[in-house]
C-alpha positions as CSV (number, residue, x, y, z in Angstrom):
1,X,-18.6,39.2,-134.8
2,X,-15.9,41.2,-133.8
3,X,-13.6,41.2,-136.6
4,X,-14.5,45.2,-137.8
5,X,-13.6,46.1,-134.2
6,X,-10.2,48.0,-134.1
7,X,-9.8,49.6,-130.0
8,X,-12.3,47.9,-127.4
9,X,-13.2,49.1,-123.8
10,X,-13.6,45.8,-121.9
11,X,-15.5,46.6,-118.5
12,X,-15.8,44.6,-115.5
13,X,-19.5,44.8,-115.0
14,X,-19.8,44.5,-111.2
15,X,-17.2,45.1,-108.4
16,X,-15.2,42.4,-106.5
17,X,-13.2,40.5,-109.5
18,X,-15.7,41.3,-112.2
19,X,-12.6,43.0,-113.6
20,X,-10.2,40.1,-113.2
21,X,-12.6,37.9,-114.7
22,X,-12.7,40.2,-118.4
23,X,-9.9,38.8,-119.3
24,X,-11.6,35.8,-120.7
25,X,-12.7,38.3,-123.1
26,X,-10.2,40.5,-123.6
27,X,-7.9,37.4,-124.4
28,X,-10.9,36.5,-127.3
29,X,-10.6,40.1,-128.6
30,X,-6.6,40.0,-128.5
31,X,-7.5,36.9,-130.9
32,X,-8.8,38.9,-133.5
33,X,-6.1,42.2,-133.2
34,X,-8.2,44.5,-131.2
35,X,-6.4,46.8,-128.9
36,X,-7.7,47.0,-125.6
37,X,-8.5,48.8,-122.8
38,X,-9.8,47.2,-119.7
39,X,-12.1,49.1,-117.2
40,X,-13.8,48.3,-113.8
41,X,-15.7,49.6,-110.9
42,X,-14.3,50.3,-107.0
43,X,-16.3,49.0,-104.3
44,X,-19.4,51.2,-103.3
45,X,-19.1,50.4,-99.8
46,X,-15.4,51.9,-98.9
47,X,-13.3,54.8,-100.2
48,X,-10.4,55.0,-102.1
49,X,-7.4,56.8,-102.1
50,X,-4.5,57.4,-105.1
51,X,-1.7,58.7,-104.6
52,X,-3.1,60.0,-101.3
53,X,-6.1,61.8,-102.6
54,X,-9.5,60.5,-102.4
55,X,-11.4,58.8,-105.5
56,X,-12.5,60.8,-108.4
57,X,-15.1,59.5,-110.8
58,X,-12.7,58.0,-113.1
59,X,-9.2,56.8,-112.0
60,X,-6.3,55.0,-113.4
61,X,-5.6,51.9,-111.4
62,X,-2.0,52.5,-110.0
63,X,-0.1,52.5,-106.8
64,X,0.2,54.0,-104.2
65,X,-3.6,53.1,-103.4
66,X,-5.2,51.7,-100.5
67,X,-9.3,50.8,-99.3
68,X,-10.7,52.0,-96.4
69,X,-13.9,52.3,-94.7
70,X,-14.9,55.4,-93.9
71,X,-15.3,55.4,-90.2
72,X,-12.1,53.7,-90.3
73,X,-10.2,55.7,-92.2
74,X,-6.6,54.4,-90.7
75,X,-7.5,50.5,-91.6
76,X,-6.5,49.4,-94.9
77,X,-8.4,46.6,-96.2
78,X,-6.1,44.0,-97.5
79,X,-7.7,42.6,-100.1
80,X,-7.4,45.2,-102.5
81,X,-6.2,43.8,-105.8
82,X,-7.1,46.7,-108.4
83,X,-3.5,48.5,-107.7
84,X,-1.6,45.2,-108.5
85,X,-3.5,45.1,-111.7
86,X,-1.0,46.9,-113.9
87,X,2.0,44.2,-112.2
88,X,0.1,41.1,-113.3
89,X,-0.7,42.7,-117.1
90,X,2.9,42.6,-117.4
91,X,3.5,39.9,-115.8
92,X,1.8,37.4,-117.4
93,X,1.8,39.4,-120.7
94,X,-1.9,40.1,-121.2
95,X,-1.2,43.1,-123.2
96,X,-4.2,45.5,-121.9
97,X,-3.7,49.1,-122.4
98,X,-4.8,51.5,-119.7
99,X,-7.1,50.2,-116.8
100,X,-9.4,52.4,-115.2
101,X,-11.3,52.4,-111.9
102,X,-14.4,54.1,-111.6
103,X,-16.4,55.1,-109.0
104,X,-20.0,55.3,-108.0
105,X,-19.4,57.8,-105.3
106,X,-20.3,60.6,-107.0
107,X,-23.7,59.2,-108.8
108,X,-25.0,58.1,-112.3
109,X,-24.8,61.3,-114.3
110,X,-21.3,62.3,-113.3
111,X,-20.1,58.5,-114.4
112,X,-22.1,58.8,-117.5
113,X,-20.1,62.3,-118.3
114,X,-16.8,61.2,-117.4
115,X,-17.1,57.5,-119.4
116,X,-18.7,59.5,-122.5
117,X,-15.4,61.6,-122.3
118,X,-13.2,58.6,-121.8
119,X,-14.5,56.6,-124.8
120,X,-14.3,59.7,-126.9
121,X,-10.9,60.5,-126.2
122,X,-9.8,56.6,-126.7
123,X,-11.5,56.4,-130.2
124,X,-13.1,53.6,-128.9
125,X,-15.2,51.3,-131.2
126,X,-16.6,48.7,-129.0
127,X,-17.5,49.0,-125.2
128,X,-18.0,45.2,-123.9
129,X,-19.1,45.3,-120.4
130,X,-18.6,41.5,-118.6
131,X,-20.8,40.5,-115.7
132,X,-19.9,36.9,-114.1
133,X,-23.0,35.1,-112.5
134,X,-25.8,36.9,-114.6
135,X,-27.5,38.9,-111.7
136,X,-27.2,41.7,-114.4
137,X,-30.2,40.1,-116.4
138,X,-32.5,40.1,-113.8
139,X,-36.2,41.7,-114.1
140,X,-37.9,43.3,-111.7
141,X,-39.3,40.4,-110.5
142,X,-35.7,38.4,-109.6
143,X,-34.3,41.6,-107.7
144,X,-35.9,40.2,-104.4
145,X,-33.3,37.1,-104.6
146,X,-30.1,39.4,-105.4
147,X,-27.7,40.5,-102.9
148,X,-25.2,42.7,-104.6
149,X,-27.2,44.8,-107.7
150,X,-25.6,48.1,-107.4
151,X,-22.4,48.3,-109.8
152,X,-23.8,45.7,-112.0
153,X,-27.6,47.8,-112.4
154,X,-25.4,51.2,-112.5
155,X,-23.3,50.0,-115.4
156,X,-26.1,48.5,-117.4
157,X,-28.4,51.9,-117.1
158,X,-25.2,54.2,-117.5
159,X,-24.0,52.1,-120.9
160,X,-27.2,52.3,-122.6
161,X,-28.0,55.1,-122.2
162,X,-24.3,56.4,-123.5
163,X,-24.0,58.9,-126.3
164,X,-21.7,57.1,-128.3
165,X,-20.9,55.5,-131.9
166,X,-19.2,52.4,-130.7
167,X,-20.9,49.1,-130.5
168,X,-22.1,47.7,-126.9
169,X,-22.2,44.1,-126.0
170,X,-23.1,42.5,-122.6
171,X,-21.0,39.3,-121.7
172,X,-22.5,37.2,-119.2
173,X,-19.7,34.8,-117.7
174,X,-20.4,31.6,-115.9
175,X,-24.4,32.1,-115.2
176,X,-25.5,31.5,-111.9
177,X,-21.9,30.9,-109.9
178,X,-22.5,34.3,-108.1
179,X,-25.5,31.8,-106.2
180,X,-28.1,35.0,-106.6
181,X,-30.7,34.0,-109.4
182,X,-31.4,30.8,-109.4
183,X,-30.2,28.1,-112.8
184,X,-33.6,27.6,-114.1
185,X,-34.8,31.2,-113.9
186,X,-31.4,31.9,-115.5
187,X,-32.4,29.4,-118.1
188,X,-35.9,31.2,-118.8
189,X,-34.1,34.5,-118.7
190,X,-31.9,33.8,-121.1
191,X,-33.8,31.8,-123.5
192,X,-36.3,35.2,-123.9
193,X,-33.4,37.0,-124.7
194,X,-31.4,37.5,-128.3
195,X,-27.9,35.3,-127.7
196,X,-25.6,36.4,-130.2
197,X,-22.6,33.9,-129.4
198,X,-22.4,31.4,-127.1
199,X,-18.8,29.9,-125.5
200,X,-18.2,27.1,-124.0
201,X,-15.2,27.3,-121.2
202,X,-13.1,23.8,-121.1
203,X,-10.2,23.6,-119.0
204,X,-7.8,23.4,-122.1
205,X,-9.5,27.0,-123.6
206,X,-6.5,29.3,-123.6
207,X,-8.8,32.5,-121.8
208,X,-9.3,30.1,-119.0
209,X,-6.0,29.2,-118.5
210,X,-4.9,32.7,-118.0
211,X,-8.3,33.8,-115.9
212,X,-6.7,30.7,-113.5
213,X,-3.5,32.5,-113.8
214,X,-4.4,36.0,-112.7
215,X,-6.7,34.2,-109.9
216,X,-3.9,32.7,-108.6
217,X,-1.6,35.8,-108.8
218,X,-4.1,37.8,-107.4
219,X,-5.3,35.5,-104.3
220,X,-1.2,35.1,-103.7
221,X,-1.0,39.1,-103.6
222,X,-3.7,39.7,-101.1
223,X,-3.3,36.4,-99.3
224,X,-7.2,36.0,-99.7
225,X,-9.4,33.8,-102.3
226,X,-12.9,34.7,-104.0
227,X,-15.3,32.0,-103.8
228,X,-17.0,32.7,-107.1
229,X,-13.8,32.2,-108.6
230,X,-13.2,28.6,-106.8
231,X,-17.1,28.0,-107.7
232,X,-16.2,28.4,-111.5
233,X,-13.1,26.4,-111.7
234,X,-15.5,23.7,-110.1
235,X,-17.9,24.4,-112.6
236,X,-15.3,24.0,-115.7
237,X,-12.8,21.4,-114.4
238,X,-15.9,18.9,-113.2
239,X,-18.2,16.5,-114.8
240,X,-21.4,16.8,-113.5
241,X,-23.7,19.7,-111.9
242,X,-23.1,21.4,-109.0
243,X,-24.3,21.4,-105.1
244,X,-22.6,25.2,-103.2
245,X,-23.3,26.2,-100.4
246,X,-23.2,30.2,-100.3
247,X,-22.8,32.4,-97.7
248,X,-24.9,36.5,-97.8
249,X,-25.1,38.2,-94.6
250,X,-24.0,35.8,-92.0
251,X,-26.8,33.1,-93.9
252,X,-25.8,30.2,-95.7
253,X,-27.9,28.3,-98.4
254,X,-27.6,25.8,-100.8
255,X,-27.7,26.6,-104.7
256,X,-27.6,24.0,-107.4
257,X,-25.2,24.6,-110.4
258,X,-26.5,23.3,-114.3
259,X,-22.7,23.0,-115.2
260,X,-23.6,23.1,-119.2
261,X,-25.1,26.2,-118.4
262,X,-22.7,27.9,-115.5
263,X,-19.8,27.2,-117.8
264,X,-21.0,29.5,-120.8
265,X,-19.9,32.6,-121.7
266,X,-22.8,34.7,-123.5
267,X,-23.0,37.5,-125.3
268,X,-26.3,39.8,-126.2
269,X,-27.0,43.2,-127.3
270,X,-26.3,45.6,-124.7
271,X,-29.3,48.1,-125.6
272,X,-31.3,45.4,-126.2
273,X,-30.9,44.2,-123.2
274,X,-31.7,47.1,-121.0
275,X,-34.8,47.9,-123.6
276,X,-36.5,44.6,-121.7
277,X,-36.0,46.3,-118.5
278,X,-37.5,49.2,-118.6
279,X,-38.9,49.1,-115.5
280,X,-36.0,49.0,-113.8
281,X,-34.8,52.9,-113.4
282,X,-31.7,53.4,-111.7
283,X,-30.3,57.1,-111.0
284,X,-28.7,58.3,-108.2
285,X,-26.8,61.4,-106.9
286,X,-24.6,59.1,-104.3
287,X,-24.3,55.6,-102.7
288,X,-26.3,56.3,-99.5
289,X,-29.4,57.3,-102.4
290,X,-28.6,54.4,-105.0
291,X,-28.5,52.2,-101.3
292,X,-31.9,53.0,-100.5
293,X,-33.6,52.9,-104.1
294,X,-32.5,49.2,-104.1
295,X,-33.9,48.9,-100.9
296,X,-37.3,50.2,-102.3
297,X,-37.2,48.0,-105.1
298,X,-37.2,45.1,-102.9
299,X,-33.8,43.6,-103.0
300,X,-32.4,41.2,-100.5
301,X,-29.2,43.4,-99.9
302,X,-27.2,45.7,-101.3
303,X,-23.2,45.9,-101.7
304,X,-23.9,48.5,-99.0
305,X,-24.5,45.5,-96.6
306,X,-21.6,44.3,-96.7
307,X,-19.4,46.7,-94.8
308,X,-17.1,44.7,-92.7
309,X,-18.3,45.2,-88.8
């Protein structure tokens, strides 16, 4: 499947540690000699400076950085981990190229420009774009059970409809461990859809041992933990399926896990993908607009909502 490949943009499909997480793939591509490039997206609800000067659309992860929200501009949030990013590639010796940040600030056709100029200038020949959790494939119908749509309906719209000559793949990691769409419709979902490969993650599989390795680093840096992460090393390292609880907006609930299911790693035709969704149309000139568009298509929350208080 990917052997023709030569240079590959691996993206981070959603915010929080969608980015961390591509390294189960970028260690699969790295298998077959493909130089890579790994890309994600800042959180939509705070601001971001570099090297003291506020986001652009596209930005090269690096330090000095630091997240803030913007009525609280002199609080850094301390679990920013896209500066350290860089550290841990050489640290644990994951060979990525470049890493980029991009942000949604500035709306869909600005990101579209600036990624169509990025993946022209790197003479890219695939763009793989990695969601974990699957609320990425959701249809119209599902968006009233997902929480945090935003960076992971943005990249979908914004890579299909890219003017480019390089291949585009969608990974879906671990189905269902973000505790949005539920394991059956996830099932049903996927099963109308066109799998090309499907990968099973066992603790001995060598891009899982390094995903627990920059998890680790990366929870040690900011002294914080993501749940989603803990949730798939449940998922992998146990026997049986799954009861979570889940927390979204000060509400808890229960979801059940299908562990055959939440510890697959599926790919499908990007394009392909977005051509079933049609009905989902996602453009926006800023956050505050992209905010309420979700909001009128009937989602339970936005990334939006969750602004620390």
């Amino acid at each position: 499947m990917f052997s023709k490949y030569s240079k590959a943009l691996v993206m981070g499909a959603g915010s929080g540690r969608d980015i961390a997480s591509s390294v189960l793939i970028t260690e699969k591509l790295r298998e077959y000699g493909i130089d890579v490039d790994l890309a994600g997206f800042l959180t939509p609800w705070a601001l971001h400076k570099f090297d003291g000067k506020l986001e652009k659309t596209l930005n090269k992860s690096s330090k000095p950085s630091r997240k803030f929200i913007a009525t609280k501009e002199d609080v850094s949030l301390d679990s920013y981990f896209e500066p350290e990013l860089p550290d841990i590639n050489e640290k644990l010796g994951l060979g990525i190229g470049e890493i980029y940040l991009f942000s949604l600030q500035y709306g869909t056709e600005r990101l579209k420009e600036e990624l169509e100029g990025l993946v022209k200038q790197g003479d890219y020949d695939l763009i793989v774009a990695v969601d974990v959790g699957g609320d990425i494939l959701a249809h119209r119908q599902d968006l009233g059970s997902v929480y945090t749509p935003i960076v992971d309906l943005t990249c979908l719209e914004v890579l299909a409809d890219l003017k480019t000559t390089a291949d585009k793949y969608l990974t879906v990691v671990a189905p269902g461990v973000d505790g949005e769409i539920p394991s059956e419709r996830l099932k049903e979902i996927i099963g109308n859809e066109r799998v090309l490969r499907r990968e099973q993650l066992t603790p001995e599989s060598g891009n899982y041992q390094i995903f627990v390795q920059i998890y680790d680093e990366i929870n040690r840096r900011t002294k914080s933990s993501s749940h989603t992460g803990d949730v798939i090393r449940k998922v992998v390292e146990g026997e049986s399926d799954l009861t979570e609880e889940y927390k979204r907006n000060n509400v808890s609930f229960i979801v059940q896990l299908d562990r055959d299911l939440a510890s697959g790693i599926y790919y499908f035709d990007l394009e392909a993908v977005k051509s079933q969704r049609r009905n989902i149309h996602f453009s926006y000139e800023n956050v505050s607009e992209a905010h309420k568009l979700m909001k009128e298509m009937g989602v339970s929350g936005t990334e939006v909502d969750l602004v620390p208080r």
